[in-house]
C-alpha positions as CSV (number, residue, x, y, z in Angstrom):
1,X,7.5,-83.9,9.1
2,X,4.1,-83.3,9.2
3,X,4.2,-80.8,12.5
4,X,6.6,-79.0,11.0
5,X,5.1,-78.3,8.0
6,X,2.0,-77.3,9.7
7,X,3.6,-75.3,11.7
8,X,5.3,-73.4,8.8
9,X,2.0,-73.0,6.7
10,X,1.0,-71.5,10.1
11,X,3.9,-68.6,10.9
12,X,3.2,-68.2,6.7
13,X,-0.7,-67.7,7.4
14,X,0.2,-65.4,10.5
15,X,2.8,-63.5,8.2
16,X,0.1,-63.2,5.5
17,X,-2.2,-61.6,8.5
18,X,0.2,-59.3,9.9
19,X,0.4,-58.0,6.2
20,X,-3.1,-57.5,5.4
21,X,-3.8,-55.9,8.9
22,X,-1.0,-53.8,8.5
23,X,-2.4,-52.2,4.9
24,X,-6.3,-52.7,6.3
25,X,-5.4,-49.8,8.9
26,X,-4.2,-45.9,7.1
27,X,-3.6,-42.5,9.9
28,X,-4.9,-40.0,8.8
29,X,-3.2,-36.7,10.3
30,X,-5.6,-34.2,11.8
31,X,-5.4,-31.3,9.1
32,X,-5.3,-33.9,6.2
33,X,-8.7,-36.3,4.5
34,X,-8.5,-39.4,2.9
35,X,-10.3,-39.6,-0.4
36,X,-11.1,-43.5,-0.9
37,X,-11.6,-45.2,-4.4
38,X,-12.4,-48.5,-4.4
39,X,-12.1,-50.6,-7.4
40,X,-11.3,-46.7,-9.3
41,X,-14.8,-45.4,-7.6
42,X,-15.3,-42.6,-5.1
43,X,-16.1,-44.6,-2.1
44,X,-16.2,-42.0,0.8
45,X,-14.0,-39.0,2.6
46,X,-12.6,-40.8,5.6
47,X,-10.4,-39.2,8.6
48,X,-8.9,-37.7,10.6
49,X,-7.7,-40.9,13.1
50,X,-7.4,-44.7,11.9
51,X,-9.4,-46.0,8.9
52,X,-9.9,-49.1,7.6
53,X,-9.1,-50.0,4.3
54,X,-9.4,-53.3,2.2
55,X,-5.9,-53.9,1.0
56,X,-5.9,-54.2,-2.8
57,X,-9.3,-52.7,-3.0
58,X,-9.4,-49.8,-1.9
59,X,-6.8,-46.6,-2.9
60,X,-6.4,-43.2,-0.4
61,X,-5.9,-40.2,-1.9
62,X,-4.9,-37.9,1.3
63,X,-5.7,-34.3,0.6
64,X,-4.0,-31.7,2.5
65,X,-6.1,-28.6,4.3
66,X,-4.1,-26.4,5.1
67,X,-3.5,-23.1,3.7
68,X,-0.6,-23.5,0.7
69,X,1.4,-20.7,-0.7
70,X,2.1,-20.4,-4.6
71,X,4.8,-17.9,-5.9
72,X,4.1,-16.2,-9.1
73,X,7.1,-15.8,-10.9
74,X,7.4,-12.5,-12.4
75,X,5.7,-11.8,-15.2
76,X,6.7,-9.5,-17.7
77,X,3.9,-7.8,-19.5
78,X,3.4,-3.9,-21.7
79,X,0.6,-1.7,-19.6
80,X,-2.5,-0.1,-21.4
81,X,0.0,2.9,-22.1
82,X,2.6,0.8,-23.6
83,X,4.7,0.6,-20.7
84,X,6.7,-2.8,-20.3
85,X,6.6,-3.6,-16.5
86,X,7.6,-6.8,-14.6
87,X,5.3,-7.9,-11.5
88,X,5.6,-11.1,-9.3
89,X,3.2,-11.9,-6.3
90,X,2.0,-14.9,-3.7
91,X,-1.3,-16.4,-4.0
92,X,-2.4,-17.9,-0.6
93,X,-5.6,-20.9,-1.1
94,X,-6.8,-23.8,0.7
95,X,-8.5,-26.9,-0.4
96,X,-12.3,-26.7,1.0
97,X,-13.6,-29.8,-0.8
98,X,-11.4,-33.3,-1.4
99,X,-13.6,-34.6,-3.3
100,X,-13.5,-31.7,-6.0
101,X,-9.8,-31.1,-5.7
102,X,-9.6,-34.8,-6.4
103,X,-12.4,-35.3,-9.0
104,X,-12.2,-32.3,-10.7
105,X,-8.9,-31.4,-11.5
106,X,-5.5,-33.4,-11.9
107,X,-3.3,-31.5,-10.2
108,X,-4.6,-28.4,-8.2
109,X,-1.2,-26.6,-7.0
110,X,-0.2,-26.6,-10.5
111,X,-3.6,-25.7,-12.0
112,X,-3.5,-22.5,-9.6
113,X,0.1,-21.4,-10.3
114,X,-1.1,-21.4,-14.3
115,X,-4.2,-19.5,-13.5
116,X,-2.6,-16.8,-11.6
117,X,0.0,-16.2,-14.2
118,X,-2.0,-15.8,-17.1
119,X,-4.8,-13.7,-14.8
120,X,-2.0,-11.2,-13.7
121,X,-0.8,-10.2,-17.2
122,X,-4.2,-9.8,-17.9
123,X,-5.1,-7.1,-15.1
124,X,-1.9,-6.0,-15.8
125,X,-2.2,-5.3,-19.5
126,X,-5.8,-3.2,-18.8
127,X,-4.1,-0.9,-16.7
128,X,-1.8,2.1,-16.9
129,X,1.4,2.5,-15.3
130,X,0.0,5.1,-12.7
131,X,-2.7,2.9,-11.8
132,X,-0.1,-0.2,-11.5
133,X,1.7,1.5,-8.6
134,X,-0.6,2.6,-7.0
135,X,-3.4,0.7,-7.1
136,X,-1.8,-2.8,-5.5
137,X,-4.8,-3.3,-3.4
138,X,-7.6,-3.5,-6.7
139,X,-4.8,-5.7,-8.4
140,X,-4.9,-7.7,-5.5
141,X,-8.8,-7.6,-5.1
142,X,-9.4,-8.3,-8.9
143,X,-6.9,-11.1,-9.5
144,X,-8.8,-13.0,-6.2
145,X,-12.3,-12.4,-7.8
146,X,-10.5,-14.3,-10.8
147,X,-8.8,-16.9,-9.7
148,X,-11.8,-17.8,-6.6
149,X,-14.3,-17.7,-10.0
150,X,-12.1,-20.5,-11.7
151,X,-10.9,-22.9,-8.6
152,X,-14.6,-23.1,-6.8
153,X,-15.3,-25.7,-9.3
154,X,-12.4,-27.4,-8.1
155,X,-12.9,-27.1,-4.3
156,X,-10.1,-25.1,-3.7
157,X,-10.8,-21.7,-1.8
158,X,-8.3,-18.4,-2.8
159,X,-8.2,-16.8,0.6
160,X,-5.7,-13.9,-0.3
161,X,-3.5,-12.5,-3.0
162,X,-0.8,-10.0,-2.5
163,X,1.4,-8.5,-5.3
164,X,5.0,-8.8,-3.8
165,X,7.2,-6.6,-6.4
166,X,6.8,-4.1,-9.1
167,X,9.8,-3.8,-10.9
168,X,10.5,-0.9,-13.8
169,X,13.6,-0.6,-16.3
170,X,16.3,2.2,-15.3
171,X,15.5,4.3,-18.0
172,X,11.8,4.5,-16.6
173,X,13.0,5.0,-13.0
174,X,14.8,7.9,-13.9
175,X,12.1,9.9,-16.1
176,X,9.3,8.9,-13.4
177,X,12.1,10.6,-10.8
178,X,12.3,13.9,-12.9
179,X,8.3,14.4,-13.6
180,X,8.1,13.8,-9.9
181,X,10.7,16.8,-9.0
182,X,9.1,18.8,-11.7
183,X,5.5,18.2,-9.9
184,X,7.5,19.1,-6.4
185,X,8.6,22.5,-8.0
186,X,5.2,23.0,-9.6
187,X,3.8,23.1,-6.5
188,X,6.2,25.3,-4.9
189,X,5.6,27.9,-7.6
190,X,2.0,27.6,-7.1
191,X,2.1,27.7,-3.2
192,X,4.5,30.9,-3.5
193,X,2.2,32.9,-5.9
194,X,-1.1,31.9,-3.4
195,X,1.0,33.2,-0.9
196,X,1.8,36.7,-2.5
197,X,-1.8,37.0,-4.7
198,X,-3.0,36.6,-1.0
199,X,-0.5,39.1,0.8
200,X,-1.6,41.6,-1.9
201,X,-5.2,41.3,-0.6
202,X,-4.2,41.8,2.8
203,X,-2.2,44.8,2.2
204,X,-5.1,46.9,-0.2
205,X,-7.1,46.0,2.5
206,X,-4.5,47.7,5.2
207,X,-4.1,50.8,2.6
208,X,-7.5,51.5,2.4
209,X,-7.6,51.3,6.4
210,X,-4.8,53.7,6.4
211,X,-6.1,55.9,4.2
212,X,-9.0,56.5,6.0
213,X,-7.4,57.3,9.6
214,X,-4.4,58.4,9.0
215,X,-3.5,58.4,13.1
216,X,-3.4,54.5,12.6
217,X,-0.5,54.9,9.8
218,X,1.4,57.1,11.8
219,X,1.0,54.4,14.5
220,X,2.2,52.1,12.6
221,X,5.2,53.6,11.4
222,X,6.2,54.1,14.8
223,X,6.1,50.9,15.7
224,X,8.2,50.1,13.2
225,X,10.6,52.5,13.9
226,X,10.6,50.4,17.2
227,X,11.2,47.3,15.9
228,X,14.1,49.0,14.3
229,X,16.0,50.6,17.3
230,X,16.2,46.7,19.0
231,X,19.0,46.7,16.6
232,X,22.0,48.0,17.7
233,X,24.4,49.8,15.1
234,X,22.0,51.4,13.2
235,X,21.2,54.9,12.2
236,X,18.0,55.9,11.7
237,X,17.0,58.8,9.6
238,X,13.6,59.6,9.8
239,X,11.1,62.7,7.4
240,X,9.4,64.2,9.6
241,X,7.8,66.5,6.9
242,X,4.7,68.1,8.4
243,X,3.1,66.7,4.9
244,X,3.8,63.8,5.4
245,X,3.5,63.2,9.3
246,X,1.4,65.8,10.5
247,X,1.3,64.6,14.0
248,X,4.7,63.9,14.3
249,X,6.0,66.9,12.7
250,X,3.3,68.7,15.5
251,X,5.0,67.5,18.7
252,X,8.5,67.7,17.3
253,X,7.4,71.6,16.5
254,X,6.1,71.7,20.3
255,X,9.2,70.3,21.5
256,X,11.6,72.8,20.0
257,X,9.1,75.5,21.2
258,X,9.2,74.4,25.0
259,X,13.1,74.1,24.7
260,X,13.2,77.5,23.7
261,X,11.0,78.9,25.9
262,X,12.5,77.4,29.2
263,X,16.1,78.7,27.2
264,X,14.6,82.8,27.6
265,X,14.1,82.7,24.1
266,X,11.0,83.4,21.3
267,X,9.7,80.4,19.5
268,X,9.3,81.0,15.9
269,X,6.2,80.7,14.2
């Protein structure tokens, strides 16, 4: 009776072994650390790999570093020009220091969700509508510069922000759609009286030309009488006033004169 009990307090002392060998030894995964409190104290930042632990004693916390995602729910909130507007985005940050995230802060993810919320309908609420849609990047840039000032304390690093959706009420959509096709035909207007004030310019400029050598009009106006005759169908009619085209009226009067001659006839004068 004796052996067997020995050997039953001895498969019970290996059991007990196994057990406390089993908890002495944690993995700790590449992209993770183990904070360790022993007896509720800070006793070191251990991993990645195995590390040894005294069961009962000592407490991981692991900490995971990788980059983590947080979506903003959209936040509803009146612009600077009274403008109700409702806005969601993703805040991207990474835990830099265990021992912060651990020590400083009860629960980080949930400490940065909060944060960004109330920071966003801040920016938001100091800003006009224009500026809201299309200024993104500075409500991007500013909301970082916020939320980075309030989680270095906690070792927890805001690597980006980006504001996902801007969404406006019907009503709003529509008006913003008519000022916009009003601007559209503003500038239309102003682009066609540039065009003519401009045009005008050109042509006193060509009238005083003209005026000055007369040839050059007469010149021109045949020219134009060519572009005319590539049309087929058309009939022409044409003053030929010696008042008003000297030169022209000249060889049309020479013309008739050398018709008349080579006819037996006398030109008149």
């Amino acid at each position: 009776m004796s052996l067997i009990s020995d050997v039953v307090g001895l498969v019970f002392l290996l059991v007990i072994i196994l057990i406390f060998v089993a908890l002495s030894f944690r993995i700790v995964r590449e992209w993770e650390r183990a904070v360790v409190l022993r007896l509720g104290r800070i006793l070191a930042l251990k991993g990645p790999g195995i590390i040894f632990l005294i069961p009962f004693v000592d407490k991981p916390l692991v900490v995971d570093l990788r980059v983590r995602t947080v979506d903003i729910p959209p936040q509803t909130t009146i612009t600077r020009d009274n403008v109700t507007v409702s806005i969601d985005a993703v805040v991207y940050y990474k835990v830099v220091d265990p021992l912060k995230a651990v020590s400083m802060v009860s629960n980080y993810n949930q400490a940065v969700l909060n944060i960004s919320q109330t920071s966003l309908r801040d920016i938001i609420g100091q800003m006009e509508l224009d500026e809201v849609l299309s200024k993104r990047e500075e409500i991007n840039k500013r909301l970082q510069e916020i939320l980075d000032s309030y989680t270095e304390a906690w070792g927890v690093k805001v690597t980006a922000v980006t504001v996902r959706d801007i969404r406006l009420s019907p009503d709003l959509l529509t008006a913003i759609a008519k000022q916009a096709e009003a601007e559209r035909l503003r500038r239309a207007k102003v682009i066609l009286s540039e065009g003519e004030r401009q045009a005008s310019t050109i042509l006193a400029d060509a009238s005083k030309s003209y005026q000055a050598n007369p040839v050059a009009l007469q010149l021109r106006f045949l020219e134009t009488l060519s572009d005319i005759s590539q049309k087929g169908g058309l009939i022409v009619v044409v003053p030929a006033e010696r008042e008003i085209y000297p030169t022209l009226s000249t060889a049309l009067a020479l013309m008739n004169s050398a018709k008349k001659v080579e006819g037996g006839g006398q030109p008149k004068t």
